[in-house]
Biotite code that builds the C-alpha atoms (Angstrom):
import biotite.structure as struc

atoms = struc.array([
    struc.Atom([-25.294, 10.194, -30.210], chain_id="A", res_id=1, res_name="UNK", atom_name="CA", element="C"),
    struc.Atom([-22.507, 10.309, -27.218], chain_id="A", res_id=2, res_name="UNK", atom_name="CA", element="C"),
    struc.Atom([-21.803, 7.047, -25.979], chain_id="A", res_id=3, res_name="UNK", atom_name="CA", element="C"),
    struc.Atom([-22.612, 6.534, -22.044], chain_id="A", res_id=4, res_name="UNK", atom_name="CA", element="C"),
    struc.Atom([-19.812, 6.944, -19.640], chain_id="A", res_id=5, res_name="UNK", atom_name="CA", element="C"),
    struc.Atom([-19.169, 3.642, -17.550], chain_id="A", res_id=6, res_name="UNK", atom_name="CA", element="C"),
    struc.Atom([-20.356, 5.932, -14.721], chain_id="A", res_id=7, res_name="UNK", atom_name="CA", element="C"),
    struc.Atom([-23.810, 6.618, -16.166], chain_id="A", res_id=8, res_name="UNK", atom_name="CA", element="C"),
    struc.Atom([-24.429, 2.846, -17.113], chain_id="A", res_id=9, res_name="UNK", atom_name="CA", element="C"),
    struc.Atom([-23.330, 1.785, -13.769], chain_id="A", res_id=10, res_name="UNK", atom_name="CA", element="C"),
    struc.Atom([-25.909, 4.269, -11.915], chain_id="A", res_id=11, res_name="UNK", atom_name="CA", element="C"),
    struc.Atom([-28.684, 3.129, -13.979], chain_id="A", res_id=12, res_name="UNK", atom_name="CA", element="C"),
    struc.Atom([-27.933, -0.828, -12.992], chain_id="A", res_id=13, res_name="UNK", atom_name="CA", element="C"),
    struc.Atom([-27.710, 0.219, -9.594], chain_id="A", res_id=14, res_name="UNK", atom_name="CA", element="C"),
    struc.Atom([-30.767, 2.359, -9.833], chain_id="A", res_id=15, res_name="UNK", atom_name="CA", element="C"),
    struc.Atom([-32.676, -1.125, -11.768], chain_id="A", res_id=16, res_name="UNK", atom_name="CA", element="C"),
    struc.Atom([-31.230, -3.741, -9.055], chain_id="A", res_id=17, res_name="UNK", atom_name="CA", element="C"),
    struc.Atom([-32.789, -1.383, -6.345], chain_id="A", res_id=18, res_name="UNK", atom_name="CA", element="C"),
    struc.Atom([-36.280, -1.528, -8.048], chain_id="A", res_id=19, res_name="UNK", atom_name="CA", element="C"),
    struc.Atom([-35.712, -5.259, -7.782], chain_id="A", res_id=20, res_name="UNK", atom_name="CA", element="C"),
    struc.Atom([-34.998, -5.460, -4.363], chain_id="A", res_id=21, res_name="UNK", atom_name="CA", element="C"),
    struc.Atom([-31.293, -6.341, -4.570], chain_id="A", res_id=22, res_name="UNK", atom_name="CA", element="C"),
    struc.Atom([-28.604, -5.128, -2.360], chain_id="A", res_id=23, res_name="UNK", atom_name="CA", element="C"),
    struc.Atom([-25.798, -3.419, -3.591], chain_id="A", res_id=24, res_name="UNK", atom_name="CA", element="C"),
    struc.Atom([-21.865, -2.519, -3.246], chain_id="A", res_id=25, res_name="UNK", atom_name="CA", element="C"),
    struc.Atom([-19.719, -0.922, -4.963], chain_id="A", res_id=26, res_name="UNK", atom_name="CA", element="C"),
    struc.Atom([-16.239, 0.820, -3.860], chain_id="A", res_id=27, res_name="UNK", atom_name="CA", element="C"),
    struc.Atom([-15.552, 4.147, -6.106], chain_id="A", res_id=28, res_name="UNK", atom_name="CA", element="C"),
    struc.Atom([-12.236, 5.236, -5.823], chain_id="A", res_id=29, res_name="UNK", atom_name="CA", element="C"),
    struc.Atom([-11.524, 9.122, -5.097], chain_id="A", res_id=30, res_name="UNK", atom_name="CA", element="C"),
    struc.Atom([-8.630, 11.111, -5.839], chain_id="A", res_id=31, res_name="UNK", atom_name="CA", element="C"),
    struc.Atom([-5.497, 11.332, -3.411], chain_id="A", res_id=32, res_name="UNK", atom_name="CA", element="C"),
    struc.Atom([-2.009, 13.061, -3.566], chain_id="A", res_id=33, res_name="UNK", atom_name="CA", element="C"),
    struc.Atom([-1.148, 10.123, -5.565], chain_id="A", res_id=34, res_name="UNK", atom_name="CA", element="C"),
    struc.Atom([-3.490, 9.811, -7.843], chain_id="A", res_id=35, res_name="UNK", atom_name="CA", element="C"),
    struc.Atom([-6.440, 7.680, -7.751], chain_id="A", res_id=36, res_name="UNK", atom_name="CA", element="C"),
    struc.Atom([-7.038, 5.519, -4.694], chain_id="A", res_id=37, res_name="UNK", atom_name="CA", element="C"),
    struc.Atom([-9.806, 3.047, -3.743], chain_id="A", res_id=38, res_name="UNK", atom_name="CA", element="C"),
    struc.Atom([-9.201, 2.560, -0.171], chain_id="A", res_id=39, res_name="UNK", atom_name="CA", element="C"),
    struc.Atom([-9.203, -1.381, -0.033], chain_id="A", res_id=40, res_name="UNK", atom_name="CA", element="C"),
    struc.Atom([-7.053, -3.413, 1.659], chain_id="A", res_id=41, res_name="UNK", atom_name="CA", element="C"),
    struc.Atom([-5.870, -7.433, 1.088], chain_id="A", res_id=42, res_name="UNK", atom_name="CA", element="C"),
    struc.Atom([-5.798, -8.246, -2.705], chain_id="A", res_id=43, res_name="UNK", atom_name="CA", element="C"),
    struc.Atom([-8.776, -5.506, -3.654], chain_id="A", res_id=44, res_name="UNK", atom_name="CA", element="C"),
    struc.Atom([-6.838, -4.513, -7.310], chain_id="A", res_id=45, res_name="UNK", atom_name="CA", element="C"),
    struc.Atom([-9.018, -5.592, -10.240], chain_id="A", res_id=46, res_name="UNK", atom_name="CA", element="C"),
    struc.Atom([-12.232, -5.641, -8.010], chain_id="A", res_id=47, res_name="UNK", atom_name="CA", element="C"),
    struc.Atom([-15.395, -6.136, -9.921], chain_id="A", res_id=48, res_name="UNK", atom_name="CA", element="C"),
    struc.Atom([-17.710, -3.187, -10.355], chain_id="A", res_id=49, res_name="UNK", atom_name="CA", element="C"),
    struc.Atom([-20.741, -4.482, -8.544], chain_id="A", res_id=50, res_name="UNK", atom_name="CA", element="C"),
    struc.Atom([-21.847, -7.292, -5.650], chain_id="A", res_id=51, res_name="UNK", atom_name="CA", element="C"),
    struc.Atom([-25.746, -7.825, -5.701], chain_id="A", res_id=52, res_name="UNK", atom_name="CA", element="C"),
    struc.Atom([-27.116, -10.326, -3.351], chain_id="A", res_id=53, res_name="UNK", atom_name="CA", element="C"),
    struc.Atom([-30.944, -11.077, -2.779], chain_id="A", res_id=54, res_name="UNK", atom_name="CA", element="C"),
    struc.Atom([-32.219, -14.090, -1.189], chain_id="A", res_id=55, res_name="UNK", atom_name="CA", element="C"),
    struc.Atom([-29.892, -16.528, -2.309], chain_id="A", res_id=56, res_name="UNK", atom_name="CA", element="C"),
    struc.Atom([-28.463, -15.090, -5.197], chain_id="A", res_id=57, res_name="UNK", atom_name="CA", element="C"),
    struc.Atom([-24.890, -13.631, -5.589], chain_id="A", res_id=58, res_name="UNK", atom_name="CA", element="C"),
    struc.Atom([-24.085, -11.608, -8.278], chain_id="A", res_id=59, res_name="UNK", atom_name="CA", element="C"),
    struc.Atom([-20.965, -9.969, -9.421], chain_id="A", res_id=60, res_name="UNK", atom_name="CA", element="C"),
    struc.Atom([-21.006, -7.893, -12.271], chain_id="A", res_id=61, res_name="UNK", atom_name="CA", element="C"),
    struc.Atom([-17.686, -6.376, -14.005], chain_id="A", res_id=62, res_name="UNK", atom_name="CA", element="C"),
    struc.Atom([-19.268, -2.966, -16.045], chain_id="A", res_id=63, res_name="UNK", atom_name="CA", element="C"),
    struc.Atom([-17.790, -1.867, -19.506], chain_id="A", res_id=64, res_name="UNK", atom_name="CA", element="C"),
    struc.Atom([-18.881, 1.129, -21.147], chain_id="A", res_id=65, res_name="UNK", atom_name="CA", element="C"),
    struc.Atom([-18.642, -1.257, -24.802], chain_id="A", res_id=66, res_name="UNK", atom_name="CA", element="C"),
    struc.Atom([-18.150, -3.786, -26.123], chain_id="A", res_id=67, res_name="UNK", atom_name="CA", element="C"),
    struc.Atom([-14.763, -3.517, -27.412], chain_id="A", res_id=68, res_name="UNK", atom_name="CA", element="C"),
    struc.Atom([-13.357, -3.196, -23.441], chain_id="A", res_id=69, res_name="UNK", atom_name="CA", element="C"),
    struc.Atom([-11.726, -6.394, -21.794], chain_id="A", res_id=70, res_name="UNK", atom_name="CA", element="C"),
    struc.Atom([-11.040, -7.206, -18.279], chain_id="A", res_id=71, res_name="UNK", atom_name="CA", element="C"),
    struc.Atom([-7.777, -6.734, -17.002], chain_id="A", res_id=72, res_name="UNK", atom_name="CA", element="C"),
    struc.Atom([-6.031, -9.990, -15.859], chain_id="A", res_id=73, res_name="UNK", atom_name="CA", element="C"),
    struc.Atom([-6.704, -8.587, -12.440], chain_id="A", res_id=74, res_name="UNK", atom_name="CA", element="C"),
    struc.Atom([-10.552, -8.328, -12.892], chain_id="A", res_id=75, res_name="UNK", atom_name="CA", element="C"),
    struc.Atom([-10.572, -11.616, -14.662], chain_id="A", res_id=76, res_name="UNK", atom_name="CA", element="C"),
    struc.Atom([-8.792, -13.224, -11.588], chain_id="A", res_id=77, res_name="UNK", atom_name="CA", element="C"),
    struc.Atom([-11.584, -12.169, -9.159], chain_id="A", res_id=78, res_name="UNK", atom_name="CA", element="C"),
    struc.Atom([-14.278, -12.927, -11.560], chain_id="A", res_id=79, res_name="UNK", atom_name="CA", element="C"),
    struc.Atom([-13.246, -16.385, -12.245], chain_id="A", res_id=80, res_name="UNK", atom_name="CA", element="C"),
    struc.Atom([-12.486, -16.351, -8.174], chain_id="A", res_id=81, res_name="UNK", atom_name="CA", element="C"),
    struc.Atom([-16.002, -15.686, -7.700], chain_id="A", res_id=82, res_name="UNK", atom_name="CA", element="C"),
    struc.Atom([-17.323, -17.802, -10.669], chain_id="A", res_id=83, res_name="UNK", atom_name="CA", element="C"),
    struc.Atom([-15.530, -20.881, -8.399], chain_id="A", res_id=84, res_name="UNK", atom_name="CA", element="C"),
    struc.Atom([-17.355, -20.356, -5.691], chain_id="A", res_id=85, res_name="UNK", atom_name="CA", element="C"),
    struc.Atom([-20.990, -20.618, -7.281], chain_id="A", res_id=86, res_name="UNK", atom_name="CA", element="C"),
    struc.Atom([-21.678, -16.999, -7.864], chain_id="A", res_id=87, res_name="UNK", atom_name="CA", element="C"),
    struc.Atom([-23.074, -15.693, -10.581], chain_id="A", res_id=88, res_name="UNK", atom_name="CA", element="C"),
    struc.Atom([-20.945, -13.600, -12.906], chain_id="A", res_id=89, res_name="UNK", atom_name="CA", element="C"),
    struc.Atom([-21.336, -11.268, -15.489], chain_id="A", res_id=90, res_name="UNK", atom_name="CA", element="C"),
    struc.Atom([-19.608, -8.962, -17.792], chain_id="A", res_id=91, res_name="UNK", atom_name="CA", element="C"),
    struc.Atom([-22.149, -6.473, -19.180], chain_id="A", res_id=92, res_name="UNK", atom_name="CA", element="C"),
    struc.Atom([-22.155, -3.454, -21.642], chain_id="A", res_id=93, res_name="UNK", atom_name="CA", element="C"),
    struc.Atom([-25.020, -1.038, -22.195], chain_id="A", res_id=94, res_name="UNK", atom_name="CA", element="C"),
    struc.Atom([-25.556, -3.530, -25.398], chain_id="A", res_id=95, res_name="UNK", atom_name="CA", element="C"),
    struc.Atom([-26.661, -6.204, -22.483], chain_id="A", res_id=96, res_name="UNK", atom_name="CA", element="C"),
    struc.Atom([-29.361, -4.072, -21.391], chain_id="A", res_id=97, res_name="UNK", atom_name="CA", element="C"),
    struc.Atom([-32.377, -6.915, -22.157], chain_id="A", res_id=98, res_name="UNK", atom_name="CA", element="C"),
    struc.Atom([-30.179, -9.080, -20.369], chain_id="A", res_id=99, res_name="UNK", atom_name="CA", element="C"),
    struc.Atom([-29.754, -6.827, -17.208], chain_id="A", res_id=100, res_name="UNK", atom_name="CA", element="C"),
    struc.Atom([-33.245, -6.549, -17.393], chain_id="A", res_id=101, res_name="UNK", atom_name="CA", element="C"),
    struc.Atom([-34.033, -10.597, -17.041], chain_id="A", res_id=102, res_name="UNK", atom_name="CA", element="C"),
    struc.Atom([-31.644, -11.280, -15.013], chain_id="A", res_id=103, res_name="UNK", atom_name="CA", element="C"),
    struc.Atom([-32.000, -8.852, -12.431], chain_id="A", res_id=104, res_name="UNK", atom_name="CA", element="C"),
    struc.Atom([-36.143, -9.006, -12.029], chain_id="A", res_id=105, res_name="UNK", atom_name="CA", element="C"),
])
């Protein structure tokens, strides 16, 4: 069986938040002259994959297609930036799926 892309796994948690009622963001990058680009400005590098906020709930989720991927330092800045500030932060792989599941109903 073909693993899922990071792309696919991502579409379905966006696609289970919105049965939940959560909003969502993310910023996909597209492909420039230079390569590719998310257009973000300030310190955006490293920026997790997904903000989901309902009532009073902020979460920020950093997507891996396995279990063997680490954040970057750059993603592991923001998440522990976020993390400081009371959010609630995840790192999840398609392994995590139960726990997208609870978390997100």
């Amino acid at each position: 069986m073909k693993p899922i892309t990071e792309a696919a796994f991502q579409a379905q948690v966006l696609q289970l938040a919105k049965i939940h009622g959560w909003r969502s963001a993310h910023f996909r990058p597209a492909q420039t002259a230079r390569g590719w680009r998310t257009a973000v400005s300030g310190d955006g590098a490293g920026f997790p994959d997904l903000i989901l906020v309902r009532g009073y709930r902020l979460i920020v989720a950093e997507l891996k297609r396995d279990a063997k991927q680490k954040p970057r330092p750059e993603q592991t800045a923001w998440l522990d930036a976020f993390r400081g500030v009371g959010a609630e932060v995840f790192l999840w792989t398609p392994g995590d799926w139960v726990e997208i599941e609870r978390v997100l109903q």
